[in-house]
C-alpha positions, 0 to 999 in steps of 0.5 A: 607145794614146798616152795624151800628144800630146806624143810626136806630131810634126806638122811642122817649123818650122825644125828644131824639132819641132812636137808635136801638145800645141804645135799644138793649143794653137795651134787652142784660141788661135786659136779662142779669139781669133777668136771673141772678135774676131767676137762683140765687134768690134761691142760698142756700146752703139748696137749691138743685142745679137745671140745671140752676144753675149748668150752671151758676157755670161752667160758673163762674168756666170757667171764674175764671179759666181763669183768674187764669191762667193769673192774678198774684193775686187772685181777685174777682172784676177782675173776676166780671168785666171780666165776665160782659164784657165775658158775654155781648158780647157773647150775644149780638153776639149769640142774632144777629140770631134771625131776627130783632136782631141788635147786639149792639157790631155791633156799633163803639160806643158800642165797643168804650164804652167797650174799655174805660171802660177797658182803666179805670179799668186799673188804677183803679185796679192797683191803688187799689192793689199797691196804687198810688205811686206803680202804677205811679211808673209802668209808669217810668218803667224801666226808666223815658224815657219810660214814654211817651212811656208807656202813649201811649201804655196804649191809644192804648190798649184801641183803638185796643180793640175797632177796633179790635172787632168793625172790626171782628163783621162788617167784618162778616156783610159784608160777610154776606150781600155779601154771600146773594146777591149771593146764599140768599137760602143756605149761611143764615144757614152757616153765622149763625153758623160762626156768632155764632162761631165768636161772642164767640171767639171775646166775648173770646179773649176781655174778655182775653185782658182785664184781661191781661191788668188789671192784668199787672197793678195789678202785682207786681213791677218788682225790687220786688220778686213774688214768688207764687200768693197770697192766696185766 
């Protein structure tokens, strides 16, 4: 059993491999992106809702909620970035039903990528609400001893990510190799719906780490009072 897609070769695109991690990134995009285009490219207010687009609000609603609850401030690109990342792999790992379909959060690359782009916005965003000054002076937090300690601890956050949802997605491959080499007529439909089950809550609790770890560095400094969040 191949457990990575990594390893699988689709075509050549001009003397360069195109690995099936590659290509099926591209499918989750373009799938992605065209559905984003059809539901919204009639987004008026004159406009009458139809099902799709109603689909489309309470999941941006669901998402923006969440991150209500936990980022101190009110900020759309936190729900922008989060959201992306919520929305890729969750498809990404209900899209591994259909036969053929090789997930590309199933590659260490993928997850790695994911972390990093998490392990940058971080300061990205921390530097864009506090300035420099105030989000270096996070580092030295609460004393310049700790520096070292917090520049580990900001490398790690990105390698959990990655291990974390790189370890749940191939430890359900596993089984699910093992379950088929013992009973292949009954366990496809039991592994199929916990796939589902897990590819949501795995796509969930990243989406959440991430909003976490990025609203950490967007909060306000400790020596200063933050009473209420900030207005929309």
């Amino acid at each position: 059993m191949q457990l990575s897609p990594d390893q699988t070769i689709i075509f050549m695109l001009g003397g360069i491999p195109v690995n099936a991690t590659i290509f099926y990134t591209w499918i989750v995009m373009a799938l992605l992106t065209g559905t984003s285009i059809l539901v919204t490219r009639k987004l008026r207010p004159d406009v009458p809702p139809n099902r799709w687009r109603t689909t489309l609000e309470v999941i941006v609603q669901g998402i923006q909620g969440q991150i209500d609850e936990i980022s101190v401030r009110h900020d759309r690109r936190l729900l922008y970035f989060s959201g992306t990342l919520f929305l890729f792999i969750v498809t990404s790992n209900l899209l591994m039903v259909i036969p053929g379909f090789h997930p590309p959060t199933a590659s260490l690359s993928t997850t790695t990528a994911l972390a990093l782009s998490v392990l940058v916005a971080v300061p990205i965003f921390g530097i864009g609400n506090q300035g420099i000054g105030g989000y270096l002076k996070t580092w030295v937090q609460p004393s310049v001893i700790m520096l070292p300690f917090n520049i580990v601890g900001e490398f790690s956050r990105g390698v959990s990510l990655a291990i974390r949802l790189y370890g749940n997605i191939m430890s359900g491959a596993v089984i699910a190799g093992i379950l088929l080499g013992v009973a292949p007529f009954f366990f496809p439909v039991v592994m199929d719906m916990l796939g589902l089950l897990t590819g949501v809550i795995q796509a969930y609790i990243f989406a959440i780490l991430a909003t976490v770890y990025i609203s950490s560095a967007t909060a306000p400094p400790s020596d200063t009072p933050q009473t209420d969040k900030d207005p929309p």
